[in-house]
Phi, psi and omega in degrees: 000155179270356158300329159304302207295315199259026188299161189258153157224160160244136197215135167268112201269125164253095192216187191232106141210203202235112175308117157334300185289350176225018184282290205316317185264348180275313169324288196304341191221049181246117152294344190215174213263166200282155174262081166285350182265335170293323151302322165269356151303314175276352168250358164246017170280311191337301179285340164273356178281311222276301177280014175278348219007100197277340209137219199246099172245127150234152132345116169223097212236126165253103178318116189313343190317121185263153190322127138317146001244011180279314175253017184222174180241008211222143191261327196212133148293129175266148178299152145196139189248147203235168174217141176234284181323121181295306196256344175255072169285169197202159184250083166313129169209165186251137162325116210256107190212171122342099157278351200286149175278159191094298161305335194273355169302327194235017154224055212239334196275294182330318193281327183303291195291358171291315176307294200289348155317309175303329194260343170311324154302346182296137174266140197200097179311326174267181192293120167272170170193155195267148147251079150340134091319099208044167190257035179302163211272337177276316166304293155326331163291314170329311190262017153287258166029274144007282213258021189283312202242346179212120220225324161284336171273118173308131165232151190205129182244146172232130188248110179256317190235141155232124205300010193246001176237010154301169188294002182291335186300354176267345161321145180218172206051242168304323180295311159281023170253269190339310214276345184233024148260329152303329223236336158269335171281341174282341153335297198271001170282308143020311149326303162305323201267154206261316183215158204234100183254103184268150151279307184211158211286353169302290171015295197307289179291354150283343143269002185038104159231129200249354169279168178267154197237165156242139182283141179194104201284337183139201179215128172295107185254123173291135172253048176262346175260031147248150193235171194266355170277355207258343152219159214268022186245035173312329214294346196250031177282335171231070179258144142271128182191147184254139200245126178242159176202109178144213185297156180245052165240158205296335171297357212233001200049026129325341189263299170339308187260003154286345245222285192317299193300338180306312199274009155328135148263321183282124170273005144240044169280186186199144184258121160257144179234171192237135166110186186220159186154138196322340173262022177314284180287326163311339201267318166294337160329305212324101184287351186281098150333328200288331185265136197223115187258154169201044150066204167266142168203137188358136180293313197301323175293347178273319182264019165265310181290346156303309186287330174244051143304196156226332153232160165251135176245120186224113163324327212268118176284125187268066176235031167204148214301358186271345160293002176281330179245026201200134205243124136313093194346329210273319197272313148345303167250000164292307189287323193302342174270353154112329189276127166338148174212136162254103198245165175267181177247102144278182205266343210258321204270115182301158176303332211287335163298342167328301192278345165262352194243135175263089175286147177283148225253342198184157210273014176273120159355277196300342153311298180323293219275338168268342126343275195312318176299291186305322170273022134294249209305017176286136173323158179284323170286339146359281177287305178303326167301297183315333185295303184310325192282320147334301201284321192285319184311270204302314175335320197260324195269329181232003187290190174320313198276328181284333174286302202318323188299334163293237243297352160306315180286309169270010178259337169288005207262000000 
């Protein structure tokens, strides 16, 4: 009914992203590369909770920041409150914890549930409810907790990554002992959460989740408000050149699509590539001039070079069981930019993505590099119908307001 569609909630967002107003300075004293896809996921459920006007939201944010003293410069997080929301204001805050490492594995839950005992105490006629962000095991503990102590306030988790097919699976020894006994215990948490927002519907049954769940692959975000006065890599505006972005590890094909690119005949495409990742130096090796590595560099500079490629390219081949569970961000924001894109079918990705996507027919070097080859040489208005056609598909079908709204729809069920 639609009085139902339109119940007021109050919701407590519990997540790892970068407060606008201090992400610039949490930069400075990051040692290792920032989790932007994962940040912008979680500021556009957000900005689709906010226009759906869902209710009430606040913010409870544990800063994404990996451990003193190797990869962070800072021994402690400071409490620190932030304003976002437009329309629900609310007194946003980052979890005030422990950085060091080792220690911050076992003193990260305590500090958490203290916010949340607060904002559990707020008085409030409408329903409340929690959103996990990812399933880490201190956030699990949260909805243990929760449904320990308030049997009516609702928890709901979005599980985007599982943590034994994340890059942590290259871990070895004491770590991966560790890293898979975390990974059993948040198993058995799994119980506490009421509803399930999956990346891809293999999810479900890889975790044996017996609550009800909705599949929501991600949300497609417009890059029209970067403009080309605003950043400084213009100088490839009139390069032809095909753009990869993102991690640079070979389980992930890079090496594949460097290979691919070698058997190029126009010297005058260009490969640019984007990110960090083990193949960092094999990428600088390289004698093929044509290939321009440019590091990590700013998301908003990624997504103007996105928008003037002539193709997007995502390397990653569906030949290891962790593609079953993983819709790629990159395939997102890749359709979302207007350019063609090439890709493999992976098992994570639904059909309804067919018609927008130029698959590769088959895991040999020389497909790839002949894909890539016909769409260079497709007419340029070609590429554009096509881009165009992608970019209105996800624009309309996958943004903030049309995913949030599934998830609106099932905690309200």
């Amino acid at each position: 009914m639609e009085s139902e569609v339109q119940e007021a909630l109050d919701i407590l967002f519990l997540g790892k992203l970068f407060p606008k107003d201090i992400e610039s300075d949490i930069k400075s004293k990051m040692k290792s590369g920032m989790q932007d896809a994962a940040n912008a996921l979680q500021w556009n459920i957000i900005d689709g909770l906010d226009a759906n006007e869902c209710g009430t939201i606040k913010i409870l944010d544990v800063l994404p920041v990996d451990s003193y003293p190797k990869r962070y410069t800072e021994t402690y997080i400071h409490k620190h409150i932030f304003q976002h929301t437009k329309k629900y204001k609310s007194n946003d805050t980052v979890v005030g914890m422990t950085n060091i490492t080792i220690l911050k594995q076992f003193l990260t839950y305590t500090p958490i549930k203290k916010e949340v005992i607060k904002w559990l105490k707020t008085d409030s006629r409408k329903k409340k409810v929690i959103i996990l962000y990812t399933a880490s095991e201190a956030f699990l503990r949260i909805a243990k907790y929760v449904k320990a102590h308030y049997k009516a306030v609702q928890t709901c988790c979005i599980i985007a990554d599982l943590p034994e097919y994340s890059s942590t699976r290259d871990l070895k020894g004491i770590r991966r002992i560790y890293n898979d006994f975390q990974t059993w215990k948040c198993k058995n948490l799994y119980r506490f959460v009421d509803k399930f927002v999956l990346l891809t519907e293999a999810m479900a049954a890889k975790l044996e989740i017996e609550s009800p769940y909705i599949v929501m692959e991600g949300i497609a975000s417009s890059n029209d408000n970067v403009c080309i006065d605003e950043a400084p890599l213009n100088i490839y505006d009139n390069t032809k050149y095909i753009l990869y972005s993102g991690t640079l590890n070979y389980e992930f094909g890079i090496g594949i699509l460097l290979k691919a690119f070698s058997l190029l005949k126009d010297k005058d495409v260009y490969l640019l590539i984007c990110g960090v990742g083990e193949a960092e130096d094999a990428i600088r090796r390289c004698q093929d001039n044509r290939i321009i590595y440019l590091g990590k560099i700013d998301r908003r500079q990624v997504m103007l070079l996105q928008k003037n490629a002539i193709v997007l390219v995502n390397p990653r081949q569906n030949n290891h069981e962790f593609t079953k569970y993983s819709f790629p961000s990159k395939t997102m924001e890749y359709l979302a930019s207007g350019t063609p894109v090439v890709a493999y079918k992976l098992d994570g990705i639904p059909d309804e993505y067919d018609q927008f996507i130029n698959y590769v027919p088959d895991n040999s070097i020389e497909s790839l590099a002949r894909i890539l080859t016909e769409i260079c040489e497709k007419p340029e208005s070609w590429r554009k119908e096509m881009g165009t056609r992608a970019r209105e598909f996800v624009l309309q079908n996958k943004n903030s307001i049309v995913q949030t709204k599934k998830i609106l729809a099932l905690i309200r069920k």
